[in-house]
C-alpha positions in Angstrom: -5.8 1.4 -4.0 -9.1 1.6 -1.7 -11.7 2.6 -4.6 -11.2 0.9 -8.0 -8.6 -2.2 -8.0 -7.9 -0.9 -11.7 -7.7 2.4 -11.3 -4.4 4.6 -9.6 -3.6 5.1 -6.2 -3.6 8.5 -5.9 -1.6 8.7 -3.0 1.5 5.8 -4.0 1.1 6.2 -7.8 1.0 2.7 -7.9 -1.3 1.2 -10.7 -2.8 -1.8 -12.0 0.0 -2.2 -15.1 2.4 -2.0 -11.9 0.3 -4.6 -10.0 0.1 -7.4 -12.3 3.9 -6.8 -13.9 2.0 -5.7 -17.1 -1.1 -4.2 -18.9 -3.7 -3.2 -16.8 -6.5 -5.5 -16.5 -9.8 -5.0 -18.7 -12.7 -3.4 -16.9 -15.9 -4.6 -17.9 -18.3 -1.9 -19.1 -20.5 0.4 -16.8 -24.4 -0.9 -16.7 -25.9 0.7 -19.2 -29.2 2.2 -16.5 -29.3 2.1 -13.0 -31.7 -0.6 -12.6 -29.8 -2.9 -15.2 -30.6 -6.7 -13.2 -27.4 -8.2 -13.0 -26.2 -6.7 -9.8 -23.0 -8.2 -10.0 -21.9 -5.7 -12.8 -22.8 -2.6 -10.5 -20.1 -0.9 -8.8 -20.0 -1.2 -4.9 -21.4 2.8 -3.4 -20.6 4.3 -0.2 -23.2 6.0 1.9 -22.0 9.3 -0.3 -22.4 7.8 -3.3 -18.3 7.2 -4.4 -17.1 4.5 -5.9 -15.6 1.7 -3.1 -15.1 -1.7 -3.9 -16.6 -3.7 -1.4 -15.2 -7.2 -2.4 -13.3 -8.9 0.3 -9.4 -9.3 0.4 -6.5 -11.5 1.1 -3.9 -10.3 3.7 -1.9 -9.3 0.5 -4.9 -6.9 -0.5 -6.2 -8.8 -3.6 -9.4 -9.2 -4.1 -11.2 -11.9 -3.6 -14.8 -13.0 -4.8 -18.1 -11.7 -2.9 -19.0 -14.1 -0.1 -15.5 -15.1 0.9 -14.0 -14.5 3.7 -11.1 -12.0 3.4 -9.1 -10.5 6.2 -10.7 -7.2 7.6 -9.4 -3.6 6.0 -8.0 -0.7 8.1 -10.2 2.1 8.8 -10.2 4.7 6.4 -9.2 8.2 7.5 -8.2 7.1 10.8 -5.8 10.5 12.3 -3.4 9.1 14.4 0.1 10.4 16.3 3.3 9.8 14.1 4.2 7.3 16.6 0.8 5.4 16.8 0.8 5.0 12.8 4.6 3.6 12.7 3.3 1.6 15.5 0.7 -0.1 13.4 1.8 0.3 10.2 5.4 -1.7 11.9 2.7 -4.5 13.4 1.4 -5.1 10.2 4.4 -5.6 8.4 5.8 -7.7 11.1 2.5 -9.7 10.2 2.9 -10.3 6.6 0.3 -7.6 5.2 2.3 -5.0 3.9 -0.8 -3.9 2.1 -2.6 -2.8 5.4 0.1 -1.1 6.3 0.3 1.0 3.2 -3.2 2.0 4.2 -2.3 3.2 7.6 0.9 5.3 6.2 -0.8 6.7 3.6 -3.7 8.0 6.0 -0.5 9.4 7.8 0.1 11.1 4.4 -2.9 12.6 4.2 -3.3 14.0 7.3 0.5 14.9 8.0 1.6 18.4 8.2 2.8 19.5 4.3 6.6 19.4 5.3 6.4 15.5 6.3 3.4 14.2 3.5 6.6 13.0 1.1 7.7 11.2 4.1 4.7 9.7 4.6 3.9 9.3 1.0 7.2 7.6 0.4 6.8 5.2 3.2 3.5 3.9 2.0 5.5 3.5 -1.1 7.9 1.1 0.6 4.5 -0.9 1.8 2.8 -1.0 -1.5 6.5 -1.9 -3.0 6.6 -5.2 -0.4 3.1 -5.8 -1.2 3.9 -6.3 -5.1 7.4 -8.4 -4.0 4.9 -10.6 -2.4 2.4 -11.0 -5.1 5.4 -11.7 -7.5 5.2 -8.7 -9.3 8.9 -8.3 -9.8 8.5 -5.0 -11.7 5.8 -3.6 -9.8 7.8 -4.7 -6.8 11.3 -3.1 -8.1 9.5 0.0 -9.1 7.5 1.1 -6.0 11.0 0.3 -3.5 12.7 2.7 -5.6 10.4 5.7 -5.6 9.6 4.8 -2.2 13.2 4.9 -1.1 13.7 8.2 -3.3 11.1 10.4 -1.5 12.2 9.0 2.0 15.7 10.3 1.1 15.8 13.6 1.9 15.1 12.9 5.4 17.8 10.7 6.2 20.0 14.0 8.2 16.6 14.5 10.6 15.2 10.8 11.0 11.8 12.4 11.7 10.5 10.3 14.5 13.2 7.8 15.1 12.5 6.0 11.0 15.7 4.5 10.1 15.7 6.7 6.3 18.7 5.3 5.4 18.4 1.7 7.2 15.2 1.3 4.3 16.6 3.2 1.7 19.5 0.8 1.8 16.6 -2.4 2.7 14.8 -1.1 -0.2 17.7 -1.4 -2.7 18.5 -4.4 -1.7 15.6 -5.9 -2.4 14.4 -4.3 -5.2 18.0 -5.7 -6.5 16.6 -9.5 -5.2 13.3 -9.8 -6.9 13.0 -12.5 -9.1 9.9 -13.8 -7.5 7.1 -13.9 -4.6 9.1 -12.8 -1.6 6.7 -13.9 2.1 6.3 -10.5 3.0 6.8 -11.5 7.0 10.3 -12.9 6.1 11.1 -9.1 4.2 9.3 -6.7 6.3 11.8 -3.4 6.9 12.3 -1.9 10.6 11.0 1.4 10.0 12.4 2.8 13.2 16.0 2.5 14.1 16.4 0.4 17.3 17.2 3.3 20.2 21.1 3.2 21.3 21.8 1.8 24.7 
């Protein structure tokens, strides 16, 4: 969801017909030569030349138009301790911008040993599922909590790192069973650790 808004997430498999509860939205064409002088129609570059859209977004990750002030994007690529990325990714949710925190789990997927990356995976999943509930795209919505609750699953007997699998597999269920609108994100965010017995 970092490159092209229209385009796949290759990490959640969530994509634009998912986002907006229907067909994906029309791109406009590519310039026709390099130096074509409406720069608007130019796609945003990184210093390596990829594709990276560069437009500013809300807390809920939509974009917003050039020149507006949008709420800051979590570094890319950032390695960080199991503990450290449920940390943030937990803050984030807590926050309302379940979006954010998809981008912090899945740069936990990426980086996570090849045993845990469906873990990972599915828990950005979960994020990018609260993210559509919030938008009010109840299909989107319904069905990113389920595959996110599906790859989670098969951890529930280890609980790697204290996440409460079956605590948001159940969460996730419920409300994917609830949607019928935009949910506040805050007001819905899971608990992706169980809280430690006293």
């Amino acid at each position: 969801m970092r490159e092209d808004p229209a385009a796949a997430c290759p990490h959640c498999a969530a994509d634009a017909a998912e986002e907006t509860g229907g067909a994906a939205a029309p791109r406009s064409a590519p310039d026709a030569s390099p130096s074509a002088p409406d720069a608007s129609r130019r796609r945003d570059r990184d210093a390596e030349g990829r594709a990276r859209n560069a437009r500013p977004r809300d807390g809920l990750g939509r974009p917003l138009p050039y020149g507006s002030p949008g709420v800051a994007r979590q570094p890319e690529g950032v390695v960080r301790e199991p503990a450290e990325s449920l940390a943030e990714a937990q803050r984030l949710l807590d926050d309302g911008m379940p979006f954010h925190a998809h981008e912090v789990l899945e740069d936990a997927w990426k980086s996570g040993p090849p045993e845990e990356r469906e873990l990972w995976r599915g828990l950005a999943q979960l994020a990018v599922g609260l993210t559509h509930a919030a938008r009010g795209n109840v299909t989107g919505g319904a069905a990113l909590l389920t595959r996110g609750a599906a790859a989670i699953e098969p951890y529930a007997g280890s609980a790697p790192y204290g996440i409460d699998v079956a605590g948001l597999t159940r969460w996730a269920g419920a409300l994917s069973a609830s949607l019928r609108g935009p949910v506040p994100a805050a007001a819905h965010a899971p608990r992706l650790r169980a809280a430690p017995q006293r």
